[in-house]
PATI-853045 format. One line per field, with one value per residue (C-alpha): residue number from 1; residue in one letter; x, y, z. Coordinates in Angstrom, 1 decimal, decimal comma. Layout:
<sites>
k: [NUM ...] $
r: [A ...] $
c1: [X ...] $
c2: [Y ...] $
c3: [Z ...] $
</sites>
This chain:
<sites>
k: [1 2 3 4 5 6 7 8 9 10 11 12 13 14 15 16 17 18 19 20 21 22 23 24 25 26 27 28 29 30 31 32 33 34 35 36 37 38 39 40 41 42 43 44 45 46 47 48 49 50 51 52 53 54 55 56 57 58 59 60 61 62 63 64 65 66 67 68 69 70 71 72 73 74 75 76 77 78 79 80 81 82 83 84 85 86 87 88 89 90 91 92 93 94 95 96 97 98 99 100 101 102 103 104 105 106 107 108 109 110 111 112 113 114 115 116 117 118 119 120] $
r: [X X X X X X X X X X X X X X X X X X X X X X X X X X X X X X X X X X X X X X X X X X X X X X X X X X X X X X X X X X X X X X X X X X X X X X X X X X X X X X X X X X X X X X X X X X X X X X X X X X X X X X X X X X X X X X X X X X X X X X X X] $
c1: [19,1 17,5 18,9 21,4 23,8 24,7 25,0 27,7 27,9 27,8 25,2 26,8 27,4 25,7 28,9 29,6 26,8 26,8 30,8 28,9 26,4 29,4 31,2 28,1 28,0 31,2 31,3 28,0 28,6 25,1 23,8 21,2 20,9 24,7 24,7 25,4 24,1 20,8 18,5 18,4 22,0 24,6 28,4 30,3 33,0 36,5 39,8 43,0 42,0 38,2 35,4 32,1 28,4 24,6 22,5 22,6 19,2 20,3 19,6 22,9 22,0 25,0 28,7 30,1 27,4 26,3 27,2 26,9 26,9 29,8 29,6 28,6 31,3 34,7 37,8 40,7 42,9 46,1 49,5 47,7 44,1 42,5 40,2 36,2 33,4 29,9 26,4 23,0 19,5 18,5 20,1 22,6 20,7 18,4 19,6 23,3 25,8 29,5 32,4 33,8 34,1 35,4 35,9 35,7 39,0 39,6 36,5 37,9 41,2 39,3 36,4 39,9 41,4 38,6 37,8 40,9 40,9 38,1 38,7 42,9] $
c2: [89,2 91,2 95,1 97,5 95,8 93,0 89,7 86,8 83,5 81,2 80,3 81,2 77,5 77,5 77,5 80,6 82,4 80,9 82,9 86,0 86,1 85,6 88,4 90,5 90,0 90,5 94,1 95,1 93,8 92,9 96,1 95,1 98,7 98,6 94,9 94,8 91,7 93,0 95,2 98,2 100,3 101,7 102,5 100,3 98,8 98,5 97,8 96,4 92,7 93,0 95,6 94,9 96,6 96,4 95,9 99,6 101,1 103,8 102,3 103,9 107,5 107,6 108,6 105,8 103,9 104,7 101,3 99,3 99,4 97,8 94,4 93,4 91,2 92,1 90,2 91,5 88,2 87,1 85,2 82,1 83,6 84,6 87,5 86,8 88,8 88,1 89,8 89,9 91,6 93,2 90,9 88,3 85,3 86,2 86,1 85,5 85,0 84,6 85,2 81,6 78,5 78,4 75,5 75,0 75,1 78,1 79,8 79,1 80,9 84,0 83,5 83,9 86,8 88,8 87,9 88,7 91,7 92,7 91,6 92,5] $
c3: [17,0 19,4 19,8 18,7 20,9 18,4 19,1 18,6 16,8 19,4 22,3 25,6 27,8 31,3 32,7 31,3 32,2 35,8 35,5 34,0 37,3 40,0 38,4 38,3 41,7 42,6 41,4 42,6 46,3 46,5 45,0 41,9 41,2 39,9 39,0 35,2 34,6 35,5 33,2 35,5 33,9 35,8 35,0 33,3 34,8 33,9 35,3 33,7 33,2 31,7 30,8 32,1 31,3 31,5 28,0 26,4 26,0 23,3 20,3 18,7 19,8 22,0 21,0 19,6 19,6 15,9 14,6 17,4 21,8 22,8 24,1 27,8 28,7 26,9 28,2 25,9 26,1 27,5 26,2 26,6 25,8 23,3 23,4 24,8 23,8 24,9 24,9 26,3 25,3 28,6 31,1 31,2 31,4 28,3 24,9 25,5 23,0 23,1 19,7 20,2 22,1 25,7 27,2 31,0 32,0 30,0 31,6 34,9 34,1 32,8 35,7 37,7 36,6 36,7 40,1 41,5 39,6 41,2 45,2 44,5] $
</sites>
């Protein structure tokens, strides 16, 4: 669609992207400069429960990103999950896709996890 990063088959919901912002936020502590959501970089972050990082400039001229960056949003799946993938072009309220439906109360379980994850 837009970038080397790829994109997914579905339109990310609002709810979802509201999720997307409050996790941003929630690892950055109020620091844009290490917000991924926002189109500035920084380190990806990554614990147990989900993988988060801002849009990739390279333009596949990083390791392992030959074929494609990896997504912004990756959420691996649980029992009861399935796996989430979702994308941006720059930042995370601009171009956003998502690899399948989610519906609200699934969101919040995810939304959930990754929260605590983050504040555990």
């Amino acid at each position: 669609m837009f970038s080397h990063g790829g994109w997914e088959n579905i339109l990310t919901p609002q709810y979802v992207d509201v999720g997307i912002r409050l996790i941003g936020d929630a690892i950055s502590n109020g620091d844009d400069s290490i917000n991924p959501t926002h189109n500035i970089g920084g380190e990806a972050f990554t614990n147990d429960v989900f993988q988060m990082e801002a849009y990739c400039w390279c333009d596949g001229e990083r390791a392992g990103h030959e074929r494609q960056c990896p997504p912004n949003f990756f959420f691996p799946g649980t029992t009861e999950i399935e796996p989430v993938i979702i994308r941006w072009y720059k930042h995370s309220t601009r171009g956003t896709t998502i690899n399948r439906e989610v519906s609200r109360e699934e969101w919040w379980k995810i939304l959930r996890a990754c929260m605590d994850s983050i504040f555990a």
